[in-house]
PQR file of N, CA, C, O and H, with PARSE charges and radii, in Angstrom:
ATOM      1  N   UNK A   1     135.617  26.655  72.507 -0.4000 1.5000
ATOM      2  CA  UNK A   1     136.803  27.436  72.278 -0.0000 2.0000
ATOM      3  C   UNK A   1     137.373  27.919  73.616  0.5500 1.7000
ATOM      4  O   UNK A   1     136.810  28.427  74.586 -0.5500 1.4000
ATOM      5  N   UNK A   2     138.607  27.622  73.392 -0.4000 1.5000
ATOM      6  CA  UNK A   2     139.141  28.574  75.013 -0.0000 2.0000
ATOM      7  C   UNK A   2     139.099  29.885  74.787  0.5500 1.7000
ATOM      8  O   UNK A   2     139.869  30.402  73.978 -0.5500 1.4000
ATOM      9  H   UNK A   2     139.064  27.209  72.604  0.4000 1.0000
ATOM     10  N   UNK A   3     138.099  30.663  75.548 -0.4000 1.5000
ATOM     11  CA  UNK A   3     138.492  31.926  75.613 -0.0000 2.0000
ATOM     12  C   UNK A   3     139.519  32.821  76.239  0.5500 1.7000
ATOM     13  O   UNK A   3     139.605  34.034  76.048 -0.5500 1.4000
ATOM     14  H   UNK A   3     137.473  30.242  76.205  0.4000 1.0000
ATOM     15  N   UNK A   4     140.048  32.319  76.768 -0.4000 1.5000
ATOM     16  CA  UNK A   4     141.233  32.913  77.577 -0.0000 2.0000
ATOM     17  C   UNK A   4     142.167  32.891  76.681  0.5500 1.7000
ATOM     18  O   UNK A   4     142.971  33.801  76.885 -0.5500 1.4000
ATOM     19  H   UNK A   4     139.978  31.333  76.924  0.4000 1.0000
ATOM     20  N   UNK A   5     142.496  32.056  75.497 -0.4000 1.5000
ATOM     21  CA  UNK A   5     143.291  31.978  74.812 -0.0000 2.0000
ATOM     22  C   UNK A   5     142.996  33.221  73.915  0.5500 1.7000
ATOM     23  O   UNK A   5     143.815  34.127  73.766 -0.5500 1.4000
ATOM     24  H   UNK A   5     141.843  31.317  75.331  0.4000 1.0000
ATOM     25  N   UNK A   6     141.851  33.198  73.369 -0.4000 1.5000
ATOM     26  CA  UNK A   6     141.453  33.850  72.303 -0.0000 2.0000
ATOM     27  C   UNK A   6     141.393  35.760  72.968  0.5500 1.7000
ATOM     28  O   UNK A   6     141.073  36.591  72.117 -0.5500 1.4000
ATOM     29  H   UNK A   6     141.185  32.461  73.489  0.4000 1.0000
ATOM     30  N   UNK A   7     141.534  35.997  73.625 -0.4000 1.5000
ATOM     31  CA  UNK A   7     141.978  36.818  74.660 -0.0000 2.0000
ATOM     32  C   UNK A   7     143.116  37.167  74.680  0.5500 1.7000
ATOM     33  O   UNK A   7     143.466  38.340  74.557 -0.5500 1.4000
ATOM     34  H   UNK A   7     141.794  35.322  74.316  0.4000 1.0000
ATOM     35  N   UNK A   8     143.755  36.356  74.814 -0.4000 1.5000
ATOM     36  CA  UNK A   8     145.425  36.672  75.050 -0.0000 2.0000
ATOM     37  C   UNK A   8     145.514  37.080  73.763  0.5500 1.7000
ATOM     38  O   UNK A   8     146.040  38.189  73.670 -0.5500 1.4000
ATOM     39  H   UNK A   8     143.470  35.403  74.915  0.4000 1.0000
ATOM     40  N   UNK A   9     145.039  36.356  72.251 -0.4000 1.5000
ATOM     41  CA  UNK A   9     145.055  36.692  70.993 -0.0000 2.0000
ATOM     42  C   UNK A   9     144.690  38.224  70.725  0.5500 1.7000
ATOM     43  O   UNK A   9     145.552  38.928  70.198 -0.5500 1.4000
ATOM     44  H   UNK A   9     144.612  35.455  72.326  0.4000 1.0000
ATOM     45  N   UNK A  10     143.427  38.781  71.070 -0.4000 1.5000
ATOM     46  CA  UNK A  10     143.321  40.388  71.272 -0.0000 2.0000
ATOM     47  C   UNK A  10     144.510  40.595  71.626  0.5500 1.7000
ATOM     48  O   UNK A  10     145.408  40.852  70.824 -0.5500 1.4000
ATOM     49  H   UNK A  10     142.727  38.209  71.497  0.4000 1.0000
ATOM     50  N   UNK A  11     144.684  40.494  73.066 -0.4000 1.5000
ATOM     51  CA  UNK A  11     145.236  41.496  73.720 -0.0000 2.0000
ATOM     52  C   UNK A  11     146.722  41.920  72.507  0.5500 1.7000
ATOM     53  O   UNK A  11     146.862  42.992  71.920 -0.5500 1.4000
ATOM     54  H   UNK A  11     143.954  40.285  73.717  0.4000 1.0000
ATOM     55  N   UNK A  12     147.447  40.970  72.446 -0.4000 1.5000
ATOM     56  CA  UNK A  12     148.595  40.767  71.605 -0.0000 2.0000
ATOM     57  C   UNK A  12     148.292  41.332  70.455  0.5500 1.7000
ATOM     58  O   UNK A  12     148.899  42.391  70.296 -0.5500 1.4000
ATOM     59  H   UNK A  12     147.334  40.098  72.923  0.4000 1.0000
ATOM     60  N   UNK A  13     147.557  41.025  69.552 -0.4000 1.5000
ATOM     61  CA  UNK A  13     147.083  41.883  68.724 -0.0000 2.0000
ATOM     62  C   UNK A  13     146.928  43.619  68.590  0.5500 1.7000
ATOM     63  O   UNK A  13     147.555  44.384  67.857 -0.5500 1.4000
ATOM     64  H   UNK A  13     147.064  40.164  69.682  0.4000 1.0000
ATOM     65  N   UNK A  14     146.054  43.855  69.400 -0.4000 1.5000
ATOM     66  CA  UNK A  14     145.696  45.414  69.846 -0.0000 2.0000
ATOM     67  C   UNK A  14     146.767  46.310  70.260  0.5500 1.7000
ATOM     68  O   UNK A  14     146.776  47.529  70.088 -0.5500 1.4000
ATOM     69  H   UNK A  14     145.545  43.234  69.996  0.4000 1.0000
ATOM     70  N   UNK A  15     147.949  45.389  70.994 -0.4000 1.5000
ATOM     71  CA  UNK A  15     149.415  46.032  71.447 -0.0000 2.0000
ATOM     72  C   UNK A  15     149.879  45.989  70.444  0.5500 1.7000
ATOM     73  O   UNK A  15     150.180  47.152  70.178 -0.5500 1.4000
ATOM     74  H   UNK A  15     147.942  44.399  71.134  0.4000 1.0000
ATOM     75  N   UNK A  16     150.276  45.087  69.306 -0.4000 1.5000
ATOM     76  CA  UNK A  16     151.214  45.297  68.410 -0.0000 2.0000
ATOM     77  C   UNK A  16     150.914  46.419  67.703  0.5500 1.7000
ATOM     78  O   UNK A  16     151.590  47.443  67.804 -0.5500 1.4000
ATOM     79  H   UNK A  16     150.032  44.141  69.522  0.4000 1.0000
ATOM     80  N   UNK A  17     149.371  46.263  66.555 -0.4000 1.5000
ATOM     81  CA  UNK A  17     148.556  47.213  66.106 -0.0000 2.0000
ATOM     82  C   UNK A  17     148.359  48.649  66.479  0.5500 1.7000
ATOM     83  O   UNK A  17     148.206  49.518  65.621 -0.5500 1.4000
ATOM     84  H   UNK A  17     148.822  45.431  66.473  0.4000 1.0000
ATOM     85  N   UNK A  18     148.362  48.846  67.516 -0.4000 1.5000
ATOM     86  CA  UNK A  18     148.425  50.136  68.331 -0.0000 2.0000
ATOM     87  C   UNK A  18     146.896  50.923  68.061  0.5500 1.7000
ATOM     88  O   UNK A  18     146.738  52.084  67.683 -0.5500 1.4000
ATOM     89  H   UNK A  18     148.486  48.139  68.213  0.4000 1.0000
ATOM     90  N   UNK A  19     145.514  49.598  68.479 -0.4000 1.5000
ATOM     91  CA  UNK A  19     144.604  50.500  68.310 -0.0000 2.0000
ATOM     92  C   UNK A  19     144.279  51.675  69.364  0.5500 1.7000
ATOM     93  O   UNK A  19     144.719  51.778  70.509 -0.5500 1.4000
ATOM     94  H   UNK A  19     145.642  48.655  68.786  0.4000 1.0000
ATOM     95  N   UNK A  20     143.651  52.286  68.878 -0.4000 1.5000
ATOM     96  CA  UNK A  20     143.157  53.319  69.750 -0.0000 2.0000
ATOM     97  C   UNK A  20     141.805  53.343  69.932  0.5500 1.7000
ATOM     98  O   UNK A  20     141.470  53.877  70.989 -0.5500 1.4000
ATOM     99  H   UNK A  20     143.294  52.202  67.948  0.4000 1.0000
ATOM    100  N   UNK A  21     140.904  52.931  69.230 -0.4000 1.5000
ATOM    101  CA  UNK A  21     139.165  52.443  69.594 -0.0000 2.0000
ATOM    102  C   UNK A  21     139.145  51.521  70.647  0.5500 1.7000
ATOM    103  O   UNK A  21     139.721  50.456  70.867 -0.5500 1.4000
ATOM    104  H   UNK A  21     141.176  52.498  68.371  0.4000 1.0000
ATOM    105  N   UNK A  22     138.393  52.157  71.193 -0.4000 1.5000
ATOM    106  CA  UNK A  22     137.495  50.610  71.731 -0.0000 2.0000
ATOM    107  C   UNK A  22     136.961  49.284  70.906  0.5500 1.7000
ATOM    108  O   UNK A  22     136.387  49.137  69.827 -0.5500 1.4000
ATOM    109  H   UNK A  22     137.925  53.023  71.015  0.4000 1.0000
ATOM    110  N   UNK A  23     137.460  48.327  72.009 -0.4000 1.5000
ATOM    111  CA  UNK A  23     137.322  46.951  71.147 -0.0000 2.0000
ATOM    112  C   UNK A  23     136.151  46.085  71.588  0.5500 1.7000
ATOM    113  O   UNK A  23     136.402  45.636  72.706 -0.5500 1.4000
ATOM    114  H   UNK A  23     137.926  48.446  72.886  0.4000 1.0000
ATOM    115  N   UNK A  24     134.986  45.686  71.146 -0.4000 1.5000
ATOM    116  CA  UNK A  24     133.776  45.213  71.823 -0.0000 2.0000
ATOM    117  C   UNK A  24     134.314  43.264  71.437  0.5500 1.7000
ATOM    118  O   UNK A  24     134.576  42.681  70.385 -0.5500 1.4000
ATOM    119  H   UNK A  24     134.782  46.051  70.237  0.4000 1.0000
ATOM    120  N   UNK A  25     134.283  42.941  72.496 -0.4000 1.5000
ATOM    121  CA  UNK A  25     134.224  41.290  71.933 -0.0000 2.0000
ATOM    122  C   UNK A  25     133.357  40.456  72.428  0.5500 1.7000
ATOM    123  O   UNK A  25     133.092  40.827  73.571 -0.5500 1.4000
ATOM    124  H   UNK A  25     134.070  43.415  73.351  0.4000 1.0000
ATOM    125  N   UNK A  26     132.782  39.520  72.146 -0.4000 1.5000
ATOM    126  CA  UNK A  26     132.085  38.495  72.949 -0.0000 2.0000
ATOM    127  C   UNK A  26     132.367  37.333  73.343  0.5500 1.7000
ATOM    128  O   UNK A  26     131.764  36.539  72.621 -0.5500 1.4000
ATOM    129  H   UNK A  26     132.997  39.219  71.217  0.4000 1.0000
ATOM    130  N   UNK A  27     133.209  36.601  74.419 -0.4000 1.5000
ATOM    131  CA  UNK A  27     133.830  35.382  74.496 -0.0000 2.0000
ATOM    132  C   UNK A  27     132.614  34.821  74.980  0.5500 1.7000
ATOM    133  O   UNK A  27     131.811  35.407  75.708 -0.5500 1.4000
ATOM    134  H   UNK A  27     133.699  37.247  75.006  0.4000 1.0000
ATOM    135  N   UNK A  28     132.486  33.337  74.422 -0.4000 1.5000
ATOM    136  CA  UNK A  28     131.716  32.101  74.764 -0.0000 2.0000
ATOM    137  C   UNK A  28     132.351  30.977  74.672  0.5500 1.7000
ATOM    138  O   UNK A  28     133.070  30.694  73.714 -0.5500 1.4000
ATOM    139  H   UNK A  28     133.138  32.861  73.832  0.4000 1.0000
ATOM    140  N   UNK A  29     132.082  30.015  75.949 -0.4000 1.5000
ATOM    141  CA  UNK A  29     133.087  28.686  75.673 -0.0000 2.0000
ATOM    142  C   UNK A  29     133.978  28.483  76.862  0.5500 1.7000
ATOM    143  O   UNK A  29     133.859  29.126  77.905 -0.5500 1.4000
ATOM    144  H   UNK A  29     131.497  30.245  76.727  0.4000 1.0000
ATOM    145  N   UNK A  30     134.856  27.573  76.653 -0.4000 1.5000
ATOM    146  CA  UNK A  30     135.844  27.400  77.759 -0.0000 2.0000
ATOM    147  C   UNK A  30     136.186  28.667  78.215  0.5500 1.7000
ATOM    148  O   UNK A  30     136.229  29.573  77.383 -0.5500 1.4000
ATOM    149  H   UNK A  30     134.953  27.051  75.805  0.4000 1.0000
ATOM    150  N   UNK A  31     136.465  28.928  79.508 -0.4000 1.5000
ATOM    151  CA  UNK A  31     137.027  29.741  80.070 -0.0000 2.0000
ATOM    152  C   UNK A  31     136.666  31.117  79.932  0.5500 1.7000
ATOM    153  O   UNK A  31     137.334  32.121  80.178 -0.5500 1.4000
ATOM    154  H   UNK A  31     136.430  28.192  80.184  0.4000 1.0000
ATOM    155  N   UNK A  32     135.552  31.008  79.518 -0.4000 1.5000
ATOM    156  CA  UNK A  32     135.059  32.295  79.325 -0.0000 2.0000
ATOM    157  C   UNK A  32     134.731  33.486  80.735  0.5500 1.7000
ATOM    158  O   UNK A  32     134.463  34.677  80.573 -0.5500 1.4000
ATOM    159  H   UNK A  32     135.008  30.192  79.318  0.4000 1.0000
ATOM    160  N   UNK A  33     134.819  32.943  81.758 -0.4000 1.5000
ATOM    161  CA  UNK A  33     134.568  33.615  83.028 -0.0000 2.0000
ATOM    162  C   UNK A  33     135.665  33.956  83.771  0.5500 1.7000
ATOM    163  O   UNK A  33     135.691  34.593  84.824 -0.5500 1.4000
ATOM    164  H   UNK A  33     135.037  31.976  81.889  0.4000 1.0000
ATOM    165  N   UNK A  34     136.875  33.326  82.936 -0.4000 1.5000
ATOM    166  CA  UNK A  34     138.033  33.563  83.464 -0.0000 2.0000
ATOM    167  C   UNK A  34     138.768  34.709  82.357  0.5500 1.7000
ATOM    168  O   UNK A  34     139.710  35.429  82.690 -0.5500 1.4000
ATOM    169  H   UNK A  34     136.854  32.809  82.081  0.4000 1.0000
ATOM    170  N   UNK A  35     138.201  34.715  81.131 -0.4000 1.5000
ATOM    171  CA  UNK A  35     139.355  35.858  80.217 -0.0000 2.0000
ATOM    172  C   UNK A  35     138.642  36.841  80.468  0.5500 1.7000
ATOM    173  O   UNK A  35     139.272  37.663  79.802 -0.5500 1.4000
ATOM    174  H   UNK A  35     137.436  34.130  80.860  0.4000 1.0000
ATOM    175  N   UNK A  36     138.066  37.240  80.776 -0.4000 1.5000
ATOM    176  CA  UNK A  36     137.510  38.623  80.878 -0.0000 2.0000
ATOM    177  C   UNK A  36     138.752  39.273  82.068  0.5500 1.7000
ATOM    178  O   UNK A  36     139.424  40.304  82.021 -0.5500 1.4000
ATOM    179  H   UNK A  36     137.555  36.572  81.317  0.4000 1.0000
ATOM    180  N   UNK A  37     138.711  38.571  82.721 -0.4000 1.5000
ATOM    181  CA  UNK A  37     139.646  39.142  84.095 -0.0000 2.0000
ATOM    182  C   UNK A  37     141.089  39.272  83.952  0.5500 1.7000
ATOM    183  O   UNK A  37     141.766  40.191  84.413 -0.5500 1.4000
ATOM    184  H   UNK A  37     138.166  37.734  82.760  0.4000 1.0000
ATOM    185  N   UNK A  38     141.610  38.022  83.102 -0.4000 1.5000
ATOM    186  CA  UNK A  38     143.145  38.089  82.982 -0.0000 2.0000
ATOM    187  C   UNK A  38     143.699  39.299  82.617  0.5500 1.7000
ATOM    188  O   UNK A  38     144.479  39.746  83.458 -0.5500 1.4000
ATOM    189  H   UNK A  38     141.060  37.276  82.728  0.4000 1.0000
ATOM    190  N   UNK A  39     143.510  40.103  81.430 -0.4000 1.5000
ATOM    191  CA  UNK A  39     144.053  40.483  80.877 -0.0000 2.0000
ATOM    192  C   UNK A  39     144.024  42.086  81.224  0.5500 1.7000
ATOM    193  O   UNK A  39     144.441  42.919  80.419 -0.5500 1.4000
ATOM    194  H   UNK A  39     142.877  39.740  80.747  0.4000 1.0000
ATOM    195  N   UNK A  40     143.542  42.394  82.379 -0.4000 1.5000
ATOM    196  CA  UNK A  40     143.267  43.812  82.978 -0.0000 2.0000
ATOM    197  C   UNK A  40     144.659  43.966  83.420  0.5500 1.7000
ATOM    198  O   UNK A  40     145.107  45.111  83.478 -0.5500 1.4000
ATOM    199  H   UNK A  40     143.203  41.717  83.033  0.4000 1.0000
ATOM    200  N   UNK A  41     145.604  42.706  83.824 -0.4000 1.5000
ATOM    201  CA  UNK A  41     146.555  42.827  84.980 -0.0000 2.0000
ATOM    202  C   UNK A  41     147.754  43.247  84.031  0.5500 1.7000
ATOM    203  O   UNK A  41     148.680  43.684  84.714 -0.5500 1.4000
ATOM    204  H   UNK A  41     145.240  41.776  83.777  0.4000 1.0000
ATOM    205  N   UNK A  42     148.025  43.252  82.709 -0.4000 1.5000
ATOM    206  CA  UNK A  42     148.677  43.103  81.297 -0.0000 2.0000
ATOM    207  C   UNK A  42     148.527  44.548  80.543  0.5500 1.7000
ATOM    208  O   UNK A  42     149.409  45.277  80.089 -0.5500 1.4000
ATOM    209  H   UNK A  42     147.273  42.896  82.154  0.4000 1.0000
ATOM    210  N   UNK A  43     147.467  44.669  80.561 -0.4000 1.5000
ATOM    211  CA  UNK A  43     147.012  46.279  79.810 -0.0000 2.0000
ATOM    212  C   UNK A  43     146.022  47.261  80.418  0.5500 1.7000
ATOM    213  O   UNK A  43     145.241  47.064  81.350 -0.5500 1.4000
ATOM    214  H   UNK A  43     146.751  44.076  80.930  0.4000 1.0000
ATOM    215  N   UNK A  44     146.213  48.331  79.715 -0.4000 1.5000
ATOM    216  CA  UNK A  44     145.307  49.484  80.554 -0.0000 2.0000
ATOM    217  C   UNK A  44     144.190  49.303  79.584  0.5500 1.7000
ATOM    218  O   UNK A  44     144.265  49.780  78.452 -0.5500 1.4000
ATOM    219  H   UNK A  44     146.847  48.491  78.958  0.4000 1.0000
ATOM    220  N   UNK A  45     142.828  48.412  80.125 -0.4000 1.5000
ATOM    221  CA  UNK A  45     141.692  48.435  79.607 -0.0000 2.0000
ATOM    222  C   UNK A  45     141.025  47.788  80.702  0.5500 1.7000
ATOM    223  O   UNK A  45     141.431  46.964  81.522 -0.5500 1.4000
ATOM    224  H   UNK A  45     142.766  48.024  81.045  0.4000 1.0000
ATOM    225  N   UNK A  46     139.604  48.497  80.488 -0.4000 1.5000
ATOM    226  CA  UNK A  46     138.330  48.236  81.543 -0.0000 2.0000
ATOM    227  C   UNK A  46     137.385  47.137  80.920  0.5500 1.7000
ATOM    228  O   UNK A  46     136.520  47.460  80.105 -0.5500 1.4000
ATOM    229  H   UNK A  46     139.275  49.166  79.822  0.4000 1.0000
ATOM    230  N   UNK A  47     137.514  46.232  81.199 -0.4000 1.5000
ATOM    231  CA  UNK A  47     136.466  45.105  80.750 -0.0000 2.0000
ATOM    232  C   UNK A  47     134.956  45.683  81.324  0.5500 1.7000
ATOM    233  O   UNK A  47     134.752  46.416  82.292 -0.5500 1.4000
ATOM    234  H   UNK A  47     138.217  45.970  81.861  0.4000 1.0000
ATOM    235  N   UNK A  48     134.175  45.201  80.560 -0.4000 1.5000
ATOM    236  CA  UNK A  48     132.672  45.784  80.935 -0.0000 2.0000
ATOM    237  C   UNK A  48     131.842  43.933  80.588  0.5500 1.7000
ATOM    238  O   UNK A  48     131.854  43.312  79.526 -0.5500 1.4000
ATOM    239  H   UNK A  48     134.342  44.606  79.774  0.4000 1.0000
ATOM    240  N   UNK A  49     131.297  43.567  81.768 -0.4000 1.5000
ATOM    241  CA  UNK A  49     131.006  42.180  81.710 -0.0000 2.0000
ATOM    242  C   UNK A  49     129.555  42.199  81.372  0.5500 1.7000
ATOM    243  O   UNK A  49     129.056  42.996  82.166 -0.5500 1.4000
ATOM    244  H   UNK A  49     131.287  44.072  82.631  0.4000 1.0000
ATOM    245  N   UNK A  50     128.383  41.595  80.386 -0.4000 1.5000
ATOM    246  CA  UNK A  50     127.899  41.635  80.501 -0.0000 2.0000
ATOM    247  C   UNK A  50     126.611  40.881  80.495  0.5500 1.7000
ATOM    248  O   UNK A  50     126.282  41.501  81.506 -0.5500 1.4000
ATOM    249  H   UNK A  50     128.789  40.947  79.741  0.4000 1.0000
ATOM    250  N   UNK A  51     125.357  39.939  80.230 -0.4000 1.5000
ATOM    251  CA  UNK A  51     125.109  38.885  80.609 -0.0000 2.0000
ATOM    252  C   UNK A  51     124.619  38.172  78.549  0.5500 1.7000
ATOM    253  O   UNK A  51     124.736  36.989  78.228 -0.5500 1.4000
ATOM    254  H   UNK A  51     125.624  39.436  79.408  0.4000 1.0000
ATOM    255  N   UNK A  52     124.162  39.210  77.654 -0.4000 1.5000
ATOM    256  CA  UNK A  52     124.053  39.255  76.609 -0.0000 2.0000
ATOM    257  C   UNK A  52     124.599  39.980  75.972  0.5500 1.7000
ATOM    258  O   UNK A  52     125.181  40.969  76.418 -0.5500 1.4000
ATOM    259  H   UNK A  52     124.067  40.171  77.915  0.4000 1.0000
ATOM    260  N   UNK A  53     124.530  39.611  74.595 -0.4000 1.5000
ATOM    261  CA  UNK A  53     125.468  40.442  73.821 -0.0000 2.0000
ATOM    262  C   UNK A  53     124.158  41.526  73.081  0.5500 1.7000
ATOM    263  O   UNK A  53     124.506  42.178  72.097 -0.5500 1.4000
ATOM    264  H   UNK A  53     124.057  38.808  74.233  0.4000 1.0000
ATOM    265  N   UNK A  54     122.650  41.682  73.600 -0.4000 1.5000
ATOM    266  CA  UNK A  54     122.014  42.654  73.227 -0.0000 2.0000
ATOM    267  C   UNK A  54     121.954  43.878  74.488  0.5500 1.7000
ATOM    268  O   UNK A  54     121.818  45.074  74.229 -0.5500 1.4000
ATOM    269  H   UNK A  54     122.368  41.152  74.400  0.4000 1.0000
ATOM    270  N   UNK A  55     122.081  43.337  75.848 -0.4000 1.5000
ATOM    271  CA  UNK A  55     123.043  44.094  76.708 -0.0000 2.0000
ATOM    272  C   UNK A  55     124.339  44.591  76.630  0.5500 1.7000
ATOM    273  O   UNK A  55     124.508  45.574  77.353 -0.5500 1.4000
ATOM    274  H   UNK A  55     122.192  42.366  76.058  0.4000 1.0000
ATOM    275  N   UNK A  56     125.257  44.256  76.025 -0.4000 1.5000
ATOM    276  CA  UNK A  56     126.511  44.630  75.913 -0.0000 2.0000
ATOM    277  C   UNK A  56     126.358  45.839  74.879  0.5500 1.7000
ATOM    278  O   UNK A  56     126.983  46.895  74.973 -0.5500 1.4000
ATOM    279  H   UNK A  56     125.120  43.458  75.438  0.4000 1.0000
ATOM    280  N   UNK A  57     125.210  45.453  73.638 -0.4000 1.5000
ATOM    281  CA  UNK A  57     125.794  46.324  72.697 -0.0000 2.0000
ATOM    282  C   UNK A  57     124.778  47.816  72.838  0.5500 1.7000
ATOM    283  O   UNK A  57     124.527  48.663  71.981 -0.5500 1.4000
ATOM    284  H   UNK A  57     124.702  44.595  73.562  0.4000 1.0000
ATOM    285  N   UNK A  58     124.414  47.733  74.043 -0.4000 1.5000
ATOM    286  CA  UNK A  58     123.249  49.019  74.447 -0.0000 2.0000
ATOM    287  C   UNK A  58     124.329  49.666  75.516  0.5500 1.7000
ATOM    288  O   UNK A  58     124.316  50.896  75.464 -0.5500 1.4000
ATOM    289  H   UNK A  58     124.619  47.045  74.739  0.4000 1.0000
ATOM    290  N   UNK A  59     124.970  49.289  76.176 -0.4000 1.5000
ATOM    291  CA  UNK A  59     126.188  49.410  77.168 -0.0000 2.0000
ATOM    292  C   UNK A  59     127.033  50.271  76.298  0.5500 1.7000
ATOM    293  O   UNK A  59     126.878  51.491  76.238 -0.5500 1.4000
ATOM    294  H   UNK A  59     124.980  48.290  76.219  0.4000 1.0000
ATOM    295  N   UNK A  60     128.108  49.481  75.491 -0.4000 1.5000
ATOM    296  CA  UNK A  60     128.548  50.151  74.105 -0.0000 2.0000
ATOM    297  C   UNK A  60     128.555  51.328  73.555  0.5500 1.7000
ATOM    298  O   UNK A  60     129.477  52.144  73.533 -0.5500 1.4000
ATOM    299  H   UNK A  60     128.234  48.490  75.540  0.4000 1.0000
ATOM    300  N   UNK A  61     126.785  51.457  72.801 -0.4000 1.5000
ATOM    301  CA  UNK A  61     126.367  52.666  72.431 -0.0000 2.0000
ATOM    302  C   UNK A  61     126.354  53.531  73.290  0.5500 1.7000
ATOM    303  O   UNK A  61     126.863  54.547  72.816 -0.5500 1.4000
ATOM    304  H   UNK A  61     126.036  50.795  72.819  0.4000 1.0000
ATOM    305  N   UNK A  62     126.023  53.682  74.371 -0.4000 1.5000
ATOM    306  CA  UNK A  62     125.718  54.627  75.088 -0.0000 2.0000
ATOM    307  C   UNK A  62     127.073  55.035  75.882  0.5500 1.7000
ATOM    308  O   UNK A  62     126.797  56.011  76.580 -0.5500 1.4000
ATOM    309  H   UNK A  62     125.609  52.857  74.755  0.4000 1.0000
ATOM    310  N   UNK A  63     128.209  54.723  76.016 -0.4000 1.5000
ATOM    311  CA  UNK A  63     129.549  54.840  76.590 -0.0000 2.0000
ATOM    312  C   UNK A  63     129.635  55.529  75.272  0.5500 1.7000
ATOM    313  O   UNK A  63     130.103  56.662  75.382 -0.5500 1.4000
ATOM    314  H   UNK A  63     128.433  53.930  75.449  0.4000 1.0000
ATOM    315  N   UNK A  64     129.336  55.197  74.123 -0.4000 1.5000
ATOM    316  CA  UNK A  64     130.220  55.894  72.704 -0.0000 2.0000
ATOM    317  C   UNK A  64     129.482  57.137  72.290  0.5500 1.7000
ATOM    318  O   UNK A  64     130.016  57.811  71.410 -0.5500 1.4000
ATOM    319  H   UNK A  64     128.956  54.277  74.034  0.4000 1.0000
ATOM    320  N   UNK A  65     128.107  57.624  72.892 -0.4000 1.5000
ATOM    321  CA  UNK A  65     127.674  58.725  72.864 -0.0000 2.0000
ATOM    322  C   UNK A  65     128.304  59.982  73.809  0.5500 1.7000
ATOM    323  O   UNK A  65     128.370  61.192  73.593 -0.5500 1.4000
ATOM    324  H   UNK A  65     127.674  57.076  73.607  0.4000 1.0000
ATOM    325  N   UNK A  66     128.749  59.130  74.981 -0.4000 1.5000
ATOM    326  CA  UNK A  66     129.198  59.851  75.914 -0.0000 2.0000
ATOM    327  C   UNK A  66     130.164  60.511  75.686  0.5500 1.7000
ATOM    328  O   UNK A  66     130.304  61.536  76.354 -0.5500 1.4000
ATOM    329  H   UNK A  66     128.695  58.146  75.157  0.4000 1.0000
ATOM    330  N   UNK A  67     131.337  60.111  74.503 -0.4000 1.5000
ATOM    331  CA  UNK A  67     132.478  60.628  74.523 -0.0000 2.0000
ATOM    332  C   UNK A  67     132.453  61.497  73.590  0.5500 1.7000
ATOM    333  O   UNK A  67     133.520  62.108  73.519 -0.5500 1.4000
ATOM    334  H   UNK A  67     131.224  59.278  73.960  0.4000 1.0000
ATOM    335  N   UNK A  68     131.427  61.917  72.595 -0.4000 1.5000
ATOM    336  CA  UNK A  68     131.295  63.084  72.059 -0.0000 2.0000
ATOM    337  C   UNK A  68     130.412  64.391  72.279  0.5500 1.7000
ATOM    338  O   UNK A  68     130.560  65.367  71.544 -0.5500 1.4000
ATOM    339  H   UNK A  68     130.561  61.421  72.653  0.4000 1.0000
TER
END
């Protein structure tokens, strides 16, 4: 799958929608080392890169404890 595409698909999405959560995703596949980066330059969001998705989702939790 191209992820860069599927990326641009969030991003477009999340703007129209007008979420306000945080959005956790996992791209794998084409271009996957490249969508993480594009789309910082487009919207105000912090990509958090990470090497698994049982790393990512301990990353996650603990950013989402923080904010209460």
């Amino acid at each position: 799958m191209r992820c860069d595409l599927i990326a641009d698909g969030i991003i477009n999405a999340v703007k129209q929608v007008g979420v306000k959560i945080p959005v956790v995703v996992r791209l794998e596949g084409t271009n996957a080392d490249v969508a993480p980066r594009a789309p910082e330059s487009r919207v105000a969001w912090r990509s958090l890169r990470r090497s698994d998705l049982t790393d990512a989702a301990t990353k996650v939790v603990r950013l989402a404890r923080r904010r209460h």
